[in-house]
N, C-alpha and C positions, 0 to 999 in steps of 0.2 A: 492192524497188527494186534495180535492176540496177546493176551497177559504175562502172558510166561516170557516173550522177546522182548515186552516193553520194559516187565521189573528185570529183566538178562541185561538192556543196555540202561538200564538206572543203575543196578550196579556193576557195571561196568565202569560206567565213567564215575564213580565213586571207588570203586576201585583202582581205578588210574590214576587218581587223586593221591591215594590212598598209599599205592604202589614208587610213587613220586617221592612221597615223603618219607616213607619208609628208604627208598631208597637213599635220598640224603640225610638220613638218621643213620645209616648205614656208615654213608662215606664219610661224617662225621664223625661218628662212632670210630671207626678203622684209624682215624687220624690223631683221636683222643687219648687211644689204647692201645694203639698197636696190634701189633700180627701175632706177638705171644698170646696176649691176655685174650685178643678175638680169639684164638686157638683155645682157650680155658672156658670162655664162655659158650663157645660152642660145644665144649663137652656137657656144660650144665645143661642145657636145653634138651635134651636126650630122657633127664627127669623129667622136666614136665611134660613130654610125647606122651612119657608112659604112663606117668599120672594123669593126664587126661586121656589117654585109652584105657584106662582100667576104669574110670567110672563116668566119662562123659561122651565118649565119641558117638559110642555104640547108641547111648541116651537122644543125644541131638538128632541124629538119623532117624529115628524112631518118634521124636515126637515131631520132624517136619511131614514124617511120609502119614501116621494116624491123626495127622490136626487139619490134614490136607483133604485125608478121607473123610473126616467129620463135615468140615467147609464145605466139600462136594456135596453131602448128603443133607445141607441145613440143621448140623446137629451143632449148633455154638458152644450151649453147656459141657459136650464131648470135648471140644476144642480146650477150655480150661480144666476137664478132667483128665486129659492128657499130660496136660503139664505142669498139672499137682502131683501126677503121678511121678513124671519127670525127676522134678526137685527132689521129692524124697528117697528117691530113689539113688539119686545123686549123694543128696548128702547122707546118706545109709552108706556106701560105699567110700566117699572121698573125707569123711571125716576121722575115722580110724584110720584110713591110711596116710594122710596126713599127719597122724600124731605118729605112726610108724617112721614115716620119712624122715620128721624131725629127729626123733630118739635116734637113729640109725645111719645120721647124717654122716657121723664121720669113717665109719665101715665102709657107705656108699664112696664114698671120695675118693678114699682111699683102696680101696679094693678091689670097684666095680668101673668107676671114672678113671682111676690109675694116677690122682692128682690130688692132694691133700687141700693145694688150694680153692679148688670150686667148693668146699663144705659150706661157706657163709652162703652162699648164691645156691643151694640147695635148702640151707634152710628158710630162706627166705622167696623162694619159689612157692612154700605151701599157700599161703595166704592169696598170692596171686592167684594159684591154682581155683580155688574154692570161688575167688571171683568169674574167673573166666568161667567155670563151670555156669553160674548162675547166669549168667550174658549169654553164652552161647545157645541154653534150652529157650533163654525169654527170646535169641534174633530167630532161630528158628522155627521156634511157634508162629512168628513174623511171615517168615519165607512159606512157610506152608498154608499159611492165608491168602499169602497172594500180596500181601502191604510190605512189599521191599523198601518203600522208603523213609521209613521210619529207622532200621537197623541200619541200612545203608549211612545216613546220616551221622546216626553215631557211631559208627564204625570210623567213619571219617573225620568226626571228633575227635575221636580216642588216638587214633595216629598221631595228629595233631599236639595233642598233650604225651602223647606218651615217648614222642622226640622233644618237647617242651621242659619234661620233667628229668630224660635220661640226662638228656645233654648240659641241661641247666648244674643238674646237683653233680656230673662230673666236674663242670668249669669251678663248680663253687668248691669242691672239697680235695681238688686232686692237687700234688700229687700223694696218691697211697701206693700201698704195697698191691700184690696182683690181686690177691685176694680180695681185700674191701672191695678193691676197683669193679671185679666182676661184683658184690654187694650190692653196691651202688646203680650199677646197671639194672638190678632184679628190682631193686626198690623204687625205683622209676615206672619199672613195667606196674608193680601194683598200685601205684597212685593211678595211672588209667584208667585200669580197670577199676577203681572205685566208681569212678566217673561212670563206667558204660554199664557194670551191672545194676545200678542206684538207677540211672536214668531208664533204661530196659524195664526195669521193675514198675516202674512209677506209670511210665506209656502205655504200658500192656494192662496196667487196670483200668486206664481210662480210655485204651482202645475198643476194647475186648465189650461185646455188649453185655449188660448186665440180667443175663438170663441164669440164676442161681437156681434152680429147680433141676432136681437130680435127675438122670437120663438112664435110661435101662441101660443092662450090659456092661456095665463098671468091671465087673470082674473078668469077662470076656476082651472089653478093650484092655486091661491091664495084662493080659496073658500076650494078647496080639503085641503089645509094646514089648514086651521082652521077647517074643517071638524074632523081632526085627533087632533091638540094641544089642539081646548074644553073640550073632554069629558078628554082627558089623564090630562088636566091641572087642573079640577075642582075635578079630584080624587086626586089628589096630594094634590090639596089645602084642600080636606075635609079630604084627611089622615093624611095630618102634622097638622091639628086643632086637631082632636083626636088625635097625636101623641104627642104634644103639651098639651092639655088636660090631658094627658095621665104623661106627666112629669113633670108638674108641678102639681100632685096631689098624686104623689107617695110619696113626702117629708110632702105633708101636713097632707093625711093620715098616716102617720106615726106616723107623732105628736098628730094626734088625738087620736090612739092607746094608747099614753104615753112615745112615744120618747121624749127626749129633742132638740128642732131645730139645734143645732148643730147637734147631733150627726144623725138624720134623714138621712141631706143634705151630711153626709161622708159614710151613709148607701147607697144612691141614686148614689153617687160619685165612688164608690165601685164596686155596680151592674154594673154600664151604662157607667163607664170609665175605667174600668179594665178588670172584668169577662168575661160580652161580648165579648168586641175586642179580648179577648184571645179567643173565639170561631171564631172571625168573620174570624180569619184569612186562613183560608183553602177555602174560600166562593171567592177569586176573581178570579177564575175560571169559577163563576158562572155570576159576573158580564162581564166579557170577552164575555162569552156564551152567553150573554144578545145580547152585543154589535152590535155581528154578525149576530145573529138569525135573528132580526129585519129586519132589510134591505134584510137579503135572503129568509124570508120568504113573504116578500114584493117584491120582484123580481117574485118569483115564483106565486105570485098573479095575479103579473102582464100582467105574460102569459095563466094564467089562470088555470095552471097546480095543481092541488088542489091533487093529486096522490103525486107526488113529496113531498109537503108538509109533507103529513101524514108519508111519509117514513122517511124524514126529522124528525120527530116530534118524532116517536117511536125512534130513536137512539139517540136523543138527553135526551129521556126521561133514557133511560139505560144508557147512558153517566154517565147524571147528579148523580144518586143514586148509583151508582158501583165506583164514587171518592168520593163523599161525606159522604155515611154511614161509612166509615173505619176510615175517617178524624174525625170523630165526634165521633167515637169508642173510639180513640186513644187518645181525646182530654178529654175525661171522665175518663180514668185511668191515665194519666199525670198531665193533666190541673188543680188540686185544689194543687197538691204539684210546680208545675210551675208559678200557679200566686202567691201563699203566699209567694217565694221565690225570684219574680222578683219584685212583686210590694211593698212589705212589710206590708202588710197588712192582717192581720190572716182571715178578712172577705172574701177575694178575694179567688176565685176557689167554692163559697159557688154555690149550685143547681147547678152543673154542670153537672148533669146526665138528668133532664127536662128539662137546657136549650139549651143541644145539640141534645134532641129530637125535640124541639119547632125551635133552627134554620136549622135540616134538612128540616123539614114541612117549613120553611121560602124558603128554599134555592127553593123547588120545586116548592111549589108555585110562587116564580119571574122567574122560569124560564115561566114556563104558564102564568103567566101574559105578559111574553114580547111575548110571542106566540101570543097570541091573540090580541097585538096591531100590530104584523108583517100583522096578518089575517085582519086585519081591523076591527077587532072587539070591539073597545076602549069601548063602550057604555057595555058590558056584562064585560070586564076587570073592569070597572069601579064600578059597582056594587058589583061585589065580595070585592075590595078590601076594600069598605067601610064597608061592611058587618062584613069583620074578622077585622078592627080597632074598629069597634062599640063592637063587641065582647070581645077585650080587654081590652077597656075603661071600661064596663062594671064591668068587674072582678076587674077592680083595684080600683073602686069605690066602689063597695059591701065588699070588701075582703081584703084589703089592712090595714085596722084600726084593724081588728080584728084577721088577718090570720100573718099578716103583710108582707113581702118583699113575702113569701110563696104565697098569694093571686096573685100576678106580675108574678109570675112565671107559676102559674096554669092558667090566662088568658092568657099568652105567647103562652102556648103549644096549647089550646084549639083554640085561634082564628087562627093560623096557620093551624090545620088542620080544620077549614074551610074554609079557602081561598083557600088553594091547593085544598078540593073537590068539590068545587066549577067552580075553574079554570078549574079542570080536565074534570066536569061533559058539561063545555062550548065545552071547545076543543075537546069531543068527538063526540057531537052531531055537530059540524061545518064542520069536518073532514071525520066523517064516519069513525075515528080511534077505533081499537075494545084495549076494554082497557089489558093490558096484566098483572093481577095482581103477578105472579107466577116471571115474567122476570124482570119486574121494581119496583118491591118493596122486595115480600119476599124472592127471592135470594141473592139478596144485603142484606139485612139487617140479615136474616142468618148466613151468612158467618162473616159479622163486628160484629154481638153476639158474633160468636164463636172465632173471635179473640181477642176481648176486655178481654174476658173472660180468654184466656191465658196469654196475654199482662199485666194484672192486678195482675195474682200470681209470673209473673217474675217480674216487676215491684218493687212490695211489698218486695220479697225477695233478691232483688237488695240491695234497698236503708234499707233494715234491718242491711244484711251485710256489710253497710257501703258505698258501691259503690255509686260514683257523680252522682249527678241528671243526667247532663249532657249524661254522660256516658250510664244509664241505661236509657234516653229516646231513644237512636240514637239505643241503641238491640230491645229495642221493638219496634221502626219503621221500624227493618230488619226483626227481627222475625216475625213481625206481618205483615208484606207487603206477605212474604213468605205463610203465615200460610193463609192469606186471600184470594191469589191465589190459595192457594190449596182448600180451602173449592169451590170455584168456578170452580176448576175443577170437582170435586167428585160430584156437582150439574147439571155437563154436560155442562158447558163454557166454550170454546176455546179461552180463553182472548185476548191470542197474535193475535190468528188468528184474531179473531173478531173486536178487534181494528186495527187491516191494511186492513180492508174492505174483510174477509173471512169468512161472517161471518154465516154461513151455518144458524143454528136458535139461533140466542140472547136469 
């Protein structure tokens, strides 16, 4: 197994890990604070998107894809001039804006957020900000070497403390008004991250081999770096504006509908802080997948080998859909008696049949997108992914007052699959990859039919009979893993074989 699938399923299961706790930091969380203030703190969040798309997204992309090309080429010293250049480049950007955020916090709240009280939990996002900034260039310097398991780790750390730290200084200081409470929340998040970027910093000097002797083409590699963080950084920035856009107008169309603003922002609280994440959690496989793609399909750029790629590309493309359609099978017959259960909230688990179709189409589409910024392709990544936020904004604009949470849900699925055929339509015409409709789509998704569909009457006649959620979720993840493998055999798939590299025709 080659490097790229072994640091994919390092972190993976670090991200499972990772995903785990997070998610009972979640349902914790939701319990501590309720569905208003989750409703408030999910509006703050929306700042740090943008503040870390204005001066770090673009940056991280850019120093995994040229620290990758260095590693490939034996240039070490390049690898630390990358992400010298990184940092300053970072904190050139993120520290005036920073001081802007602060000075401007209560305009922002008020004006742009629509909520006077997320101000404390904006200002006190900057500091966090500036850390994660420094963490995220030091783990992707990581990923672009090829040593996932060093960021992996503390990534898994930092979850670890950073449920430790929220939950702790909630139980210790509540209760407060809404506002602190979301403070309190942020202030959690930056004890973390002191943790992860202190320790990232410290690792990466003593990983890194100590070849200090300057390397030609400084000002060449430094053009090619912003070549790559521009176009990745101004998609980010125009996705988190519509993304942004996009949440701070779900509460309002609501109330234009005829909600009461409470109960809107425990509607919005509900969707985007419970339901979701109870989808998201099968998907950090796909972030993992991201992690590693990037940098290896930037290696493989590098030598030129665009064969390799495309082979690369189809197994990742069957990867991706043969874990993911089953996971989102499973999560549509479980998921609405799992969230009402954990989160306590009778609205939780509501669309979970189109929003586990809207986050497979997500999941594919990020992986094609990190495709195409491996390929160099930022400038066509970039366009798609504006295209399918515009397309969401859209719907939640038109549809939302009148369809109500229904409207969110049906822009979800829709701009999803346009970004994925979009994505898809890039990466084929770049590649010379011929599209395989039969192996990456409707096999998978056949087989996760036909076992959702079993999964759903034992399920039902489980918990009739009485039997613990618990209990009847873990048979229909035996049964249905069983039942899933066999539809995929009877379709002509040698699973086992084919995932230890035998794999005659995927």
């Amino acid at each position: 197994m080659n490097a790229m699938w072994t640091g994919t399923l390092v972190l993976t299961a670090t991200g499972l890990f990772a995903q785990l706790v997070g998610f009972f930091y979640r349902l914790m969380l939701s319990r501590l604070i309720g569905a208003e203030t989750m409703g408030l703190y999910q509006l703050v969040m929306p700042v740090y998107s943008m503040f870390m798309s204005v001066t770090a997204v673009g940056l991280t992309v850019a120093v995994s894809t040229r620290s990758a090309r260095c590693h490939a080429l034996g240039d070490e010293a390049g690898v630390s001039q990358v992400l010298k250049m990184g940092l300053r480049s970072f904190f050139a950007l993120a520290i005036p804006l920073g001081v802007v955020v602060v000075w401007c916090s209560d305009p922002i709240s008020v004006y742009l957020l629509g909520d006077a009280r997320t101000r404390l939990g904006i200002v006190l996002l900057v500091p966090c900000m500036l850390l994660t900034g420094v963490e995220n260039l030091h783990k992707h310097c990581f990923y672009g070497t090829g040593r996932v398991r060093i960021p992996a780790t503390v990534e898994t750390v930092e979850q670890v403390i950073r449920t430790g730290a929220v939950l702790g200084l909630l139980i210790w200081l509540l209760p407060q008004n809404k506002e602190r409470t979301v403070g309190i929340v942020v202030l959690g998040m930056v004890i973390c991250e002191v943790f992860s970027a202190v320790t990232l910093v410290v690792l990466f000097r003593r990983a890194q081999r100590r070849n200090l002797s300057s390397t030609p083409g400084k000002r060449e590699r430094e053009k090619s770096l912003w070549s790559i963080a521009i176009p990745v950084g101004l998609t980010s920035v125009l996705g988190t504006l519509l993304g942004s856009a996009n949440a701070v107008l779900i509460p309002a169309k609501l109330v234009e509908g005829g909600m009461e603003a409470g109960e809107a922002m425990s509607a919005f609280g509900v969707l985007c802080g419970m339901t979701m994440p109870l989808l998201s959690l099968p998907t950090g496989f796909i972030g993992a997948l991201c992690l590693t793609m990037v940098p290896a399909l930037s290696q493989r750029t590098a030598h030129g080998d665009m064969g390799a790629s495309s082979g690369l590309l189809n197994r990742i493309m069957s990867v991706t859909m043969l874990l993911m359609a089953p996971a989102m099978a499973l999560l549509v017959v479980m998921g609405p008696t799992l969230a009402q259960m954990l989160f306590q909230q009778p609205q939780a688990g509501q669309y979970m049949l189109p929003l586990a179709v809207g986050t497979l189409l997500t999941c594919v589409q990020s992986v094609l997108g990190g495709a195409l910024n491996g390929l160099g392709l930022q400038g066509k990544g970039a366009r798609n992914a504006i295209v399918s936020d515009v397309v969401q904004l859209a719907f939640t604009y038109g549809t939302v007052a009148v369809w109500g949470l229904r409207g969110f849900v049906v822009g979800f699925v829709l701009s999803s699959l346009v970004g994925m055929g979009m994505n898809l339509a890039s990466i084929l015409k770049a590649t010379g990859l011929h599209l395989r409709l039969f192996a990456w789509f409707v096999r998978p998704v056949l087989a996760a039919v036909f076992m959702g569909a079993w999964c759903r009457l034992f399920f039902s006649v489980m918990v009739q009979w009485g039997v613990w959620v618990g209990t009847a979720c873990l048979v229909c993840l035996v049964l249905g893993g069983l039942l899933y493998v066999a539809m995929l055999l009877m379709q002509g798939l040698s699973v086992f074989g084919w995932l230890l590299g035998r794999r005659g025709k995927p």
